[in-house]
N, C-alpha and C positions, 0 to 999 in steps of 0.2 A: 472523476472526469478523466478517466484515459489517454482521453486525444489530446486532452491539454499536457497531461503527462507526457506522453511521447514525441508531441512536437517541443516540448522543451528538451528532451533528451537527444531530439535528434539534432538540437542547434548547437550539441556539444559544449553547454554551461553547466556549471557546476552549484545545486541547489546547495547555498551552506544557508541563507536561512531555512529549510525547511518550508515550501511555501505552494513548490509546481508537481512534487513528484504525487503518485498514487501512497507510497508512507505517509508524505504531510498530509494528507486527505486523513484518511483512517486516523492518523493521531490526532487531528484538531477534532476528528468527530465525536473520539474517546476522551478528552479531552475536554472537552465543554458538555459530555454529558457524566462526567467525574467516574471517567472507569467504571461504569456500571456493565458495562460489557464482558469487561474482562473478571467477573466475579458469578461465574456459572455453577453451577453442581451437578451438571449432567452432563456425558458425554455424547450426546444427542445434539448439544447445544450450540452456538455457535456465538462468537465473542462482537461479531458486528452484521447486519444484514449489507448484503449488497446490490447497488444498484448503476449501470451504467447506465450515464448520461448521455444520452442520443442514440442507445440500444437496447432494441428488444427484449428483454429475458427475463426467467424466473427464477428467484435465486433454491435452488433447491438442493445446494451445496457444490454446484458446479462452478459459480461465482465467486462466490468463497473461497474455493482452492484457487482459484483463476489466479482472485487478486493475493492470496498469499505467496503463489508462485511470481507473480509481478514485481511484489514487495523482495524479495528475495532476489530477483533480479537487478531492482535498482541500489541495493543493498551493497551488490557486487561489483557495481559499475562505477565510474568516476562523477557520476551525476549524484551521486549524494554522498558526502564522503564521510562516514561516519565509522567505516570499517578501514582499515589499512592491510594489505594484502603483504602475507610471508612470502620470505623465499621460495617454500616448501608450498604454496599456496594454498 
């Protein structure tokens, strides 16, 4: 759910359970289906399917990188703070 993602990030709170961002999405879904995703043997494969909620699409790996790049976004941000940021950044 994206939109729920982003309107928590944009009320400038800070997820420490884990609960609002698109990360805690994808790991509750890994998560309660016991990592079965993340145990591929093909590079063709893809570690989670994606689906946004209240949009359109078809995940045909565009979604995938979407949300990997999302994940990577909120990763860097003050909304989930699970990284801490060098001097050298």
């Amino acid at each position: 759910n994206r939109k729920k993602a982003l309107d928590f990030a944009q009320s400038d709170q800070v997820d420490s359970k884990g609960e609002h961002t698109i990360f805690s999405q994808v790991k509750k879904k890994l998560e309660s289906s016991k990592h079965r995703g993340m145990h591929i043997n093909s590079a063709d494969k893809k570690a989670w399917f994606v689906k946004f909620i209240g949009e359109y699409a078809l995940d045909e790996g565009g979604l995938f990188r979407e949300s990997l790049s999302e994940i990577c976004t909120e990763l860097k941000s003050h909304v989930l703070p699970l990284l801490l940021q060098s001097k050298n950044q």
